[in-house]
C-alpha positions as CSV (number, residue, x, y, z in Angstrom):
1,X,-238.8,4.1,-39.8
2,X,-236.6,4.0,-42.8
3,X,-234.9,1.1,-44.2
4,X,-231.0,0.4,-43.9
5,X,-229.1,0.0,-47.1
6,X,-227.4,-3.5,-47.5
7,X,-223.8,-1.5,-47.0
8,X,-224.9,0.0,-43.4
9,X,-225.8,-3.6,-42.5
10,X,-223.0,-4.6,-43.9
11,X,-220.3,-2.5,-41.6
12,X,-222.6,-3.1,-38.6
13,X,-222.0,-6.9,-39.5
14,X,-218.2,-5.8,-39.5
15,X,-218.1,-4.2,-36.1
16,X,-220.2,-6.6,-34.5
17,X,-217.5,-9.2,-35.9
18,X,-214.7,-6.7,-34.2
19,X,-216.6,-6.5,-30.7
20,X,-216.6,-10.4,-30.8
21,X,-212.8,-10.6,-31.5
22,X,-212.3,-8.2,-28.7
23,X,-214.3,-10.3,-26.6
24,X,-212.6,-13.4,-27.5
25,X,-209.0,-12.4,-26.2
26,X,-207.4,-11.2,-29.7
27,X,-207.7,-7.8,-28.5
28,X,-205.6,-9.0,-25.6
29,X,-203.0,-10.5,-27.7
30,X,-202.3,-7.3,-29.0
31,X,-201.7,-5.4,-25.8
32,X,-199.5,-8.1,-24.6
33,X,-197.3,-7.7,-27.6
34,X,-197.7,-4.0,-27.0
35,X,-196.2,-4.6,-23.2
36,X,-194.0,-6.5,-24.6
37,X,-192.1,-4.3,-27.4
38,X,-192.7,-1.7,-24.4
39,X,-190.9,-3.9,-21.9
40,X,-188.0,-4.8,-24.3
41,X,-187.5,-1.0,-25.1
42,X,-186.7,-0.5,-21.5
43,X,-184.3,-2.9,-21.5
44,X,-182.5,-1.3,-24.4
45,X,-182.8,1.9,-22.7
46,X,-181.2,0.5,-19.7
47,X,-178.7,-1.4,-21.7
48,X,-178.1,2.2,-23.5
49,X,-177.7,3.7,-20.0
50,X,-175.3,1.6,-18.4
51,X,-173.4,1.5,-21.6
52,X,-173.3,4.9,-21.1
53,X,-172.6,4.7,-17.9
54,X,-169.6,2.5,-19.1
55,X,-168.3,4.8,-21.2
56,X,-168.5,7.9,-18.6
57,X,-166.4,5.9,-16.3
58,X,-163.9,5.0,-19.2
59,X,-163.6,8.7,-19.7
60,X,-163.4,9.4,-16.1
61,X,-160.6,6.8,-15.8
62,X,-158.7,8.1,-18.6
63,X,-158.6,11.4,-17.1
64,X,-156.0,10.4,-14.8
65,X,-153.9,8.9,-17.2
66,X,-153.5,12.1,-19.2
67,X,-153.0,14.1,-16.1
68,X,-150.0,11.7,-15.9
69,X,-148.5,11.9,-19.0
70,X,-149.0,15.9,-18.7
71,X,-147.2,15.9,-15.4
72,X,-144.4,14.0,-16.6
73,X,-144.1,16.1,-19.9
74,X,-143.7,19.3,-17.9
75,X,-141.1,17.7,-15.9
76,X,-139.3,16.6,-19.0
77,X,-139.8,20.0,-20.1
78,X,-138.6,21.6,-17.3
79,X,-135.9,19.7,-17.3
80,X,-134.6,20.8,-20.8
81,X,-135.1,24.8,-19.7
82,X,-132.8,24.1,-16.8
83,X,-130.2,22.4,-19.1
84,X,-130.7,25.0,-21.5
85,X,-130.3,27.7,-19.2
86,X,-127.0,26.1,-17.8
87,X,-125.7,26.0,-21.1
88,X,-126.5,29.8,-21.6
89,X,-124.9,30.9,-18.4
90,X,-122.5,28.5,-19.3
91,X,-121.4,29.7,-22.6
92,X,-122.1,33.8,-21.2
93,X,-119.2,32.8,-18.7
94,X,-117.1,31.8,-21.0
95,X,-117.7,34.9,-23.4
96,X,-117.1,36.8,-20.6
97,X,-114.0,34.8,-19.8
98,X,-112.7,35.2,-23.4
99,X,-113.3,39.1,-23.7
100,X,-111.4,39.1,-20.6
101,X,-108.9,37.3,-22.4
102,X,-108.7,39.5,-25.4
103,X,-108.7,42.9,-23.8
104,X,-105.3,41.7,-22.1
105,X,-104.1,40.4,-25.2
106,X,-104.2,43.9,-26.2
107,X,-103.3,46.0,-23.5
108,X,-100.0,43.4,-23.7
109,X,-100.0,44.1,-27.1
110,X,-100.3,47.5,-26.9
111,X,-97.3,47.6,-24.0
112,X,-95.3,45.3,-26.7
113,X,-95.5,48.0,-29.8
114,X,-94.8,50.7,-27.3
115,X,-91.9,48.8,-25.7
116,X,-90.4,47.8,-29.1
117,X,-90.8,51.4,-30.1
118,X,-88.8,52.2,-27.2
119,X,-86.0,49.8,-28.0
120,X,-85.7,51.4,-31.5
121,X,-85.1,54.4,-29.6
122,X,-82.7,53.5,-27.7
123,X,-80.8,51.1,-30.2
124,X,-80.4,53.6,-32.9
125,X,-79.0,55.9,-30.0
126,X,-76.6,53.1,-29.0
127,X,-75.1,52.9,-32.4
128,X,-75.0,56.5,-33.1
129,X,-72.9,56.7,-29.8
130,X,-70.9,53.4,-31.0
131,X,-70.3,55.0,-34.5
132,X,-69.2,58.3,-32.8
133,X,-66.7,56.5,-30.8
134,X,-65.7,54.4,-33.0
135,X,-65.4,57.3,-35.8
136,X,-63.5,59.2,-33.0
137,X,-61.1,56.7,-32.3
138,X,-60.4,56.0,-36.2
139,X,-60.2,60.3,-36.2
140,X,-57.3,59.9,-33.2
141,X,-55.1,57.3,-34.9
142,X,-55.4,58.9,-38.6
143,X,-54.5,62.4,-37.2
144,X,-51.0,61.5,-36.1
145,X,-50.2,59.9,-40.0
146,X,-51.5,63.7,-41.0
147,X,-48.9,65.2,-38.5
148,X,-46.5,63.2,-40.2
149,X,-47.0,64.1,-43.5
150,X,-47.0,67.4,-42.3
151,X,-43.7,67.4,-40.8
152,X,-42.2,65.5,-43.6
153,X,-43.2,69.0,-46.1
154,X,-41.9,70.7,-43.6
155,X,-38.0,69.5,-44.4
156,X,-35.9,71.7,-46.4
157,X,-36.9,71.6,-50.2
158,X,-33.5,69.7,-50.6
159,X,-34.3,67.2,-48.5
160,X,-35.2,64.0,-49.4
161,X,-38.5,63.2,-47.6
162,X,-38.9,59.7,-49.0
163,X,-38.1,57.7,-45.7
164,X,-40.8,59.8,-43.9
165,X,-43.3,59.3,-46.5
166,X,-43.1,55.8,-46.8
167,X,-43.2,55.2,-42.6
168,X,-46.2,57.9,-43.0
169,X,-47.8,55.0,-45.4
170,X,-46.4,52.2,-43.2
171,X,-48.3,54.1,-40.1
172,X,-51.7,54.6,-42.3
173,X,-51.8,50.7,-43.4
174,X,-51.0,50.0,-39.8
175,X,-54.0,51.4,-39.3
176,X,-55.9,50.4,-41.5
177,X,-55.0,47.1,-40.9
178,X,-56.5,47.6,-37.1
179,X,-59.9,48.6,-38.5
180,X,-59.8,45.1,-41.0
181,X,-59.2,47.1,-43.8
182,X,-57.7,45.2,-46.5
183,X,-56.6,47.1,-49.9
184,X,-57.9,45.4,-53.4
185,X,-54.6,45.6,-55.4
186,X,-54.8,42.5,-58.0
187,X,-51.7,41.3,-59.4
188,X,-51.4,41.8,-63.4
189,X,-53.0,38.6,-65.2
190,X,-55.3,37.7,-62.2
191,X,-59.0,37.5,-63.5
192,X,-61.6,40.0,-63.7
193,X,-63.7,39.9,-60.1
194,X,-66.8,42.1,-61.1
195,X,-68.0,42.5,-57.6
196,X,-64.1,43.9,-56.5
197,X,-63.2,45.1,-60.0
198,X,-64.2,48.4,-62.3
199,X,-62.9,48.1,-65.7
200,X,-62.0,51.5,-67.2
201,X,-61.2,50.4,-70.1
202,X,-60.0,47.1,-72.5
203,X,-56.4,46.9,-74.0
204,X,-54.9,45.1,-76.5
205,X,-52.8,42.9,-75.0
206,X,-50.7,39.6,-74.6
207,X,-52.2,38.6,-71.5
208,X,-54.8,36.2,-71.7
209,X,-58.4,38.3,-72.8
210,X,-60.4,38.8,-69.4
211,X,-57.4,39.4,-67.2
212,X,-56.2,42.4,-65.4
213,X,-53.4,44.7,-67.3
214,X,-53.0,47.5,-64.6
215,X,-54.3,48.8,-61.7
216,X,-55.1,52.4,-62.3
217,X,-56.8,52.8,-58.8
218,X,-56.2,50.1,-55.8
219,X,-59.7,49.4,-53.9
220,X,-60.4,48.4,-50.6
221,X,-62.8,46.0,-48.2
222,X,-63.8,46.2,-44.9
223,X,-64.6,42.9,-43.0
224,X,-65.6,41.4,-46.3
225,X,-67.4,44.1,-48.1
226,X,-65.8,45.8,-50.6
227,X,-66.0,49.8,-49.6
228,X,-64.4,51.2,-53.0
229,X,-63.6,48.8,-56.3
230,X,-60.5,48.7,-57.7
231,X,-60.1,51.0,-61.4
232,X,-58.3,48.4,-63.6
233,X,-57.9,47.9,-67.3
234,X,-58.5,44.3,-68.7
235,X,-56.8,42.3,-71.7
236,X,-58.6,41.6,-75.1
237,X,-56.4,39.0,-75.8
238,X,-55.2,40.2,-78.9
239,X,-52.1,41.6,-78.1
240,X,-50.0,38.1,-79.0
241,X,-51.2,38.1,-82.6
242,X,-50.6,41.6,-83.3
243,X,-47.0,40.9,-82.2
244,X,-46.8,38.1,-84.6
């Protein structure tokens, strides 16, 4: 048999020394601390499962709650579309309404322009009839003061046909008195009207410079118009101081 080296007795010393401690409970120490950390890692495993458990049922709770508020927010929603709709048919009616509107606006308008036209028609007719009658009527009365001038150049050449002339020209004013025909005859001296007056020409003359010398051709106004001006000639005003 060989010897053992002083190291091989040496770590047989050691786990003779281990054995004992074994023996003498410290082994036992250990594995209750081992049971121990095991035990208390259960109990957070528990604690992490009913925390879990916790939190499940606080999701599962606040399912409900958003099923809620989803509900309610389609109802709101819903209820905006059906306003919204019943605005649209709303605002179609009164498009409709309003082109309604519009195309009798125009088919009166239409009816108006055609009925308008119509009355032009018929009021330049009118006054073409009232102008013929009225132009006949002037033709009746002026024909007679012709058949008396006729008959008056139909006198002997000795006779004098003055008297018939002048009730001839006392028949025509009559006449054309009844159709407000006035004749523009201004007196000598009267002042120039240039709306009822033509000058033909300026004269020296005593009479004051602007005024009327002679009347070369009487006018005449109807109603207030003038229909023909009257041909006069007109002072310069000089005519005094020549004299002198």
């Amino acid at each position: 048999m060989s010897e053992e080296s002083p190291e091989s007795t040496a770590a047989a010393a050691s786990a003779d020394a281990d054995v004992e401690d074994v023996e003498n409970g410290e082994s036992g120490a250990a594995v209750e601390n081992g049971v121990a950390d095991a035990e208390s890692d259960a109990k957070n495993a528990e604690g992490d499962t009913v925390d879990a458990e916790s939190d499940d049922a606080s999701a599962k709770a606040d399912v409900p709650d958003v099923a809620d508020r989803v509900a309610e927010y389609d109802e709101e929603l819903a209820a905006e579309v059906s306003e919204l709709e019943s605005r649209v048919e709303t605002a179609e009616s009164e498009l409709d309404a309003r082109d309604e509107r519009i195309e009798e606006l125009d088919a009166a308008l239409k009816r108006s322009k055609a009925d308008f036209k119509n009355y032009k028609k018929r009021a330049k007719k009118r006054q073409d009839e009232i102008r013929e009658r009225a132009t006949e009527d002037f033709v009746e009365r002026v024909v007679s003061v012709r058949d008396n001038l006729v008959r008056a150049l139909d006198q002997d050449e000795d006779a004098d046909i003055r008297p018939g002339v002048e009730s001839t020209l006392e028949e025509f004013d009559r006449v054309l008195a009844e159709e407000n025909v006035d004749p523009i005859d201004p007196e000598p001296g009267t002042d120039v009207d240039p709306t009822r007056h033509e000058v033909l020409m300026r004269v020296d003359d005593e009479k004051p410079a602007g005024t009327v010398v002679d009347v070369y051709r009487p006018g005449y106004e109807m109603a207030g118009s003038v229909l023909r001006e009257a041909q006069v000639t007109v002072s310069t005003g000089e005519g005094a101081d020549g004299d002198e």
